[in-house]
N, C-alpha and C positions, 0 to 999 in steps of 0.2 A: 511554939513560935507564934501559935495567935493567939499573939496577948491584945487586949484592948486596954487603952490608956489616955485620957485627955492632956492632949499635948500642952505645954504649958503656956504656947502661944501661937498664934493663927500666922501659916505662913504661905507666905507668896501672894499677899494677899489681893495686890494688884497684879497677878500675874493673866489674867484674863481679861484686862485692858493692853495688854501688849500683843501688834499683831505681829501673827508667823509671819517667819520671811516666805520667801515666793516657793510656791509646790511643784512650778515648772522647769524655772533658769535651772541650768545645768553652772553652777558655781564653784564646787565642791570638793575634793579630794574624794577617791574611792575608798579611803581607807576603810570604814565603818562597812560597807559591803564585801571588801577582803577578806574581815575579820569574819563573818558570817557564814563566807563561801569555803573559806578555811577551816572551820571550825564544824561543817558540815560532810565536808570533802574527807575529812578525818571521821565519820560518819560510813564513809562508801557513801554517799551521795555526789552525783555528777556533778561539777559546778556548773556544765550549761543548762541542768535542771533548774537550779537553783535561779539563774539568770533569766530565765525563761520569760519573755515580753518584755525585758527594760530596753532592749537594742546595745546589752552589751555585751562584748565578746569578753571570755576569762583572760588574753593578752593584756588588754586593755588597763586591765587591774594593775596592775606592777608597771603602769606609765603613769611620769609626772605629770603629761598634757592632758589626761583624761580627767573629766570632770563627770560629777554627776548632778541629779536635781534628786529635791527630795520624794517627786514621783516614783522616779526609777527606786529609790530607798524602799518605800511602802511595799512597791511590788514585791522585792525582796522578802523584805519580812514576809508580806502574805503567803510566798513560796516554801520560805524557811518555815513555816508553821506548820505548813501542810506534808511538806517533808521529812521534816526532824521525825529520830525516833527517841528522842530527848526533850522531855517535857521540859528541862532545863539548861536548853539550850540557847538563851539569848545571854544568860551570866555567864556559862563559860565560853560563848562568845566575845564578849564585852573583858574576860580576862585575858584577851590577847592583847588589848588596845594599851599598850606600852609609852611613855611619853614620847618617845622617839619618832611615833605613827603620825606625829600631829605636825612632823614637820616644822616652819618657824615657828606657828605657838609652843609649841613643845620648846624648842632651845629658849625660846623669850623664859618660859618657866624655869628651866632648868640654869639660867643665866642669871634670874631675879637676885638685889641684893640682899631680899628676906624673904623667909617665909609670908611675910605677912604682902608683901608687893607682889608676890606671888599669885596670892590667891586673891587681891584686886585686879591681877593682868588677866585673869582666867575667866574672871565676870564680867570684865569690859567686852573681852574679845571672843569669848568663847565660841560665837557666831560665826565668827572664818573659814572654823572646822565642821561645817554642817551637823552640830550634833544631834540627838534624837532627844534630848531635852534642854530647854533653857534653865538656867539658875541664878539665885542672887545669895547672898552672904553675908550676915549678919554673925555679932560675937558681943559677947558680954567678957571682963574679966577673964575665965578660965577656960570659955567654950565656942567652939566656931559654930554655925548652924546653916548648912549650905541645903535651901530650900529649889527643889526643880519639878517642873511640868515637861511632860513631853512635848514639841513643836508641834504637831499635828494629828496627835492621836490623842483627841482630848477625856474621852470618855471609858472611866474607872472600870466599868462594869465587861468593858474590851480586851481580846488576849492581844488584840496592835497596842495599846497602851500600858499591859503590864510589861510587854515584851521591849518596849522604849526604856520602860523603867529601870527593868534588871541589864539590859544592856547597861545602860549610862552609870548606872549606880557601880555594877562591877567593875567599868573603865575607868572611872573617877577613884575608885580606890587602888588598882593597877601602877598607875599614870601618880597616883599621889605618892606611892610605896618607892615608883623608882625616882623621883623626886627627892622625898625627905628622908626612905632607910625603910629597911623592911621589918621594922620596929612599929610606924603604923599602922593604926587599929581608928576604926571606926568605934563612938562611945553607944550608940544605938540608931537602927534603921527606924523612920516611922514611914510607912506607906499607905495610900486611898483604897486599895482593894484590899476584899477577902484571902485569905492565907490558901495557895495553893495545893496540891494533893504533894508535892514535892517542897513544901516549906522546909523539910528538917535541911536540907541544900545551902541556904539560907544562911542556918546557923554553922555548916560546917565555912562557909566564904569569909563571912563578914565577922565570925566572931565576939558576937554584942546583943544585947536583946532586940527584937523587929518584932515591934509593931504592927497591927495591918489594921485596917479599915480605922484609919485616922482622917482629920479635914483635907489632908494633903502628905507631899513625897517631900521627906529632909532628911537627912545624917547630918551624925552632932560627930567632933573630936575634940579633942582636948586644944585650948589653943598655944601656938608655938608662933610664935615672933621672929627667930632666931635667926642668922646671919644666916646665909646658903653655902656651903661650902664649895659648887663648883658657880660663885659669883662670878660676873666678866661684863663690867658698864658696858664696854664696847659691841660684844656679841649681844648681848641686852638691844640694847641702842636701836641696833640695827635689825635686830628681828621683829622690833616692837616698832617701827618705821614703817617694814611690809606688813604686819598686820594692821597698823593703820590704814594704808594701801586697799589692803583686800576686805577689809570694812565698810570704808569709802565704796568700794565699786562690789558691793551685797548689796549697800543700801540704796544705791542707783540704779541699780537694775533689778532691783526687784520684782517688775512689772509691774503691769495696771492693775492684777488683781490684790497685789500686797498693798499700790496706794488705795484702793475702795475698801480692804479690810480695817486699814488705819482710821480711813473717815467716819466710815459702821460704827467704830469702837467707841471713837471721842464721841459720840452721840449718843450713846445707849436710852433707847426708848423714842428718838426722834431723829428716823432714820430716813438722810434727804431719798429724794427719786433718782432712781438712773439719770434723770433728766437736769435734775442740780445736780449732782456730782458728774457729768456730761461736764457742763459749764463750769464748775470748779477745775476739772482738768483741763478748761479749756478744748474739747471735741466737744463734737456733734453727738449724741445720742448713738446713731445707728452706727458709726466707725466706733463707737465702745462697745457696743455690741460685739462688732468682728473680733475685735480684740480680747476681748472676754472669752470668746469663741476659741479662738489659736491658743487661747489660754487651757483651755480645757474647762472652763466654767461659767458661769451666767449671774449677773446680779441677784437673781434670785436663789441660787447656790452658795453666793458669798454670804448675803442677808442669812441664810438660816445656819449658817457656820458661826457665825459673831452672834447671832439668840441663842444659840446652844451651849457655846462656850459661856458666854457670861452665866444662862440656866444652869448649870453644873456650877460654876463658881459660888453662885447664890444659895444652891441647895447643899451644896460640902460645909460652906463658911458662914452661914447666915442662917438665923431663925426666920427669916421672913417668908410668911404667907405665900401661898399659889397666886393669891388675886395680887399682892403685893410686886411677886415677882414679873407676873403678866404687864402691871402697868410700865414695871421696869423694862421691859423688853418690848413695848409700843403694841401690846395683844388688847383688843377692844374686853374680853374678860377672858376669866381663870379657866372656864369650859374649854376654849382656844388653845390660850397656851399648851393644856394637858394632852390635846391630842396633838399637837405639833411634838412637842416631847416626848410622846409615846413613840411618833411617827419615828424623832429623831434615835430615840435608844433602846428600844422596847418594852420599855419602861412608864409607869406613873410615875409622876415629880414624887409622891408620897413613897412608891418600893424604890426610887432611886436612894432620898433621904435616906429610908431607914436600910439601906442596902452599904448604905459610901457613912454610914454613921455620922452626917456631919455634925459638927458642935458650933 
C-alpha cells in the first residue's frame, strides 16, 4: 500500500487560507463522538473513559438537544487513541457513520435530484455536521476528485491528523454507498502521511490503490450524474432550507477567535496588532483580550496556528525556499521561522519536506 506517486494535480490548494470554524461553540450533533464511543464500547472500553474531561455524560449522546464544540471532539480523539487496542480504530469507526447520522444533511443528500446536486449540496454545507475534515470537489469528464484537510489537526506528521483522516474518509464512503448502492468503490486513496504499521486495513476498506505521503488527502470515483432514485424536491427543499438555517448561525457565532483567524489569513505575512484588529472589531484591546481568554486562547496562539498552517501548506505544495517562506509568514529571517516550526512540529522545515514529500 505505500506506494508513492505524483499526483497528477495539487489539491486543496487554497485550503490553508480558509479558516476553521470555532474550536469552542458547542454547535454540533454528537454523532461523530457516538460513532467513536460505539465503536470502542465494542472494544470493552468504558464509554465514561472515553468521555473523560469533555463534560459529557453517555445519555447525552442519543439527545437531539445535545451539542458539542470541536474541543470536546479533540479530547475524544486524544482519549480514543490512548485507549484503543485497535491501531485501526478511527476507520472502522468512521464506518459506522451511515447517511442517516447526518440528520437533515443526510435526507437533503439522499432527496437530491442527482447525483451530481448531490455532491454540490455536501460541499456547500458539509459544515453543519461538524465534520473532522473540510472538502471541495472538483471533476473532469469521467472523474470526481473530492479533495479534504482535517479542520483542526493540521499537521501530517500527527496520529490527531491521520485519525481525522481515516475517520472522514471511511464515513464518506459509508454515507456515499448508502446513498448511490453498494456498488460504490473508491478509484484510489492519495494521502499526506507515511503508510501506517496496519496499512494492509486500508486495502481490505477501500479497495483501490492508496497512496501515502502525497502533497495532500483526496479520493478519486468514477463520475455519475445520474437521477437519484429516492428524489423528492419537496423533502429536498426543505432540508436544504434548515441547513441554510444552521449554516447561517456556524457562521455567526463562531466567536472572536474564528473572526481573528479569518483576519490572520487574508493577510498572510502582514499580520495587523491585537490592537488593529481591536478596532476592526470595533473593542477595546483589553475586553479582546477577555474574550480570547473565555475562549480558551490568546492572540498570540491564534497568530502562531495561521503561521503554521500556511508553513505546512507551503512546504507540502510549494518548492519555495525557507528564507522565501519566512518572508511569507512576516519572520524577519529563515533562522526564525525554523525554530518556530521546530517549536511548532518537532520538526525542520527541511525533515518536514522531505518527510510529507511535497511536490
Amino acid at each position: 500500500m505505500a506506494v508513492m506517486d505524483k499526483p497528477d494535480r495539487l489539491v486543496n490548494e487554497d485550503s490553508a487560507h480558509k479558516s476553521p470554524p470555532s474550536f469552542e461553540q458547542r454547535m454540533y450533533s454528537p454523532h461523530t463522538i457516538a460513532a467513536v464511543v460505539a465503536e470502542l464500547e465494542g472494544q470493552g472500553v468504558d464509554p465514561v473513559r472515553v468521555l473523560e474531561d469533555t463534560g459529557l455524560a453517555v445519555p447525552q449522546l442519543s439527545r437531539h438537544t445535545t451539542k458539542i464544540s470541536y474541543r470536546q471532539l479533540d479530547r475524544v480523539i486524544r482519549n480514543a487513541i490512548r485507549l484503543s487496542n485497535d491501531p485501526a480504530m478511527a476507520l472502522h469507526a468512521g464506518q459506522r457513520m451511515h447517511v442517516t447520522a447526518y440528520g437533515m444533511y443526510g435526507y437533503a443528500l439522499l432527496s437530491s435530484a442527482t447525483h451530481l446536486e448531490a455532491r454540490d449540496f455536501a460541499a456547500r454545507y458539509i459544515r453543519v455536521v461538524g465534520p473532522f475534515c473540510d472538502f471541495s470537489i472538483s471533476s473532469d469528464e469521467d472523474t470526481v476528485f473530492v479533495a479534504f484537510d482535517p479542520m483542526h489537526w493540521p499537521n501530517p506528521t500527527e496520529d490527531l491528523h491521520r485519525f481525522a483522516v481515516e475517520f472522514a474518509l471511511a464515513a464518506h464512503l459509508t454515507a456515499t454507498k448508502d446513498r448511490v448502492g453498494p456498488h460504490f468503490v473508491f478509484s484510489r486513496v492519495l494521502l499526506d502521511y507515511a503508510p501506517p504499521p496496519y496499512a494492509d486495513i486500508y486495502g481490505r476498506i477501500f479497495e483501490c490503490p492508496i497512496l501515502f505521503q502525497q502533497s495532500g488527502c483526496r479520493y478519486e470515483h468514477l463520475r455519475d450524474d445520474r437521477a437519484v432514485k429516492l428524489a423528492d424536491p419537496r423533502t429536498h427543499e426543505m432540508a436544504r432550507e434548515m441547513c441554510e438555517q444552521l449554516l447561517d448561525e456556524i457562521n455567526r457565532t463562531g466567536g472572536i477567535a474564528a473572526d481573528i483567524r479569518r483576519i490572520l489569513i487574508e493577510q498572510p505575512g502582514r499580520y495587523p496588532s491585537i490592537e488593529t484588529i481591536a478596532e476592526k472589531l470595533e473593542m477595546y484591546p483589553r475586553a479582546l483580550r477577555r474574550k480570547l481568554e473565555a475562549e480558551g486562547t490568546s492572540y498570540r496562539d491564534l497568530l502562531a496556528e495561521v503561521r503554521m498552517r500556511l508553513a505546512i501548506e507551503y512546504l507540502r505544495k510549494t518548492q519555495m525556499t525557507n528564507e522565501e517562506i519566512a518572508g511569507r509568514l512576516g519572520y524577519s529571517d529563515a533562522a526564525n521561522f525554523r525554530h518556530a516550526f521546530i517549536r511548532w512540529t518537532g520538526k525542520s522545515p527541511s525533515d518536514f519536506r522531505s518527510a510529507t514529500r511535497a511536490l
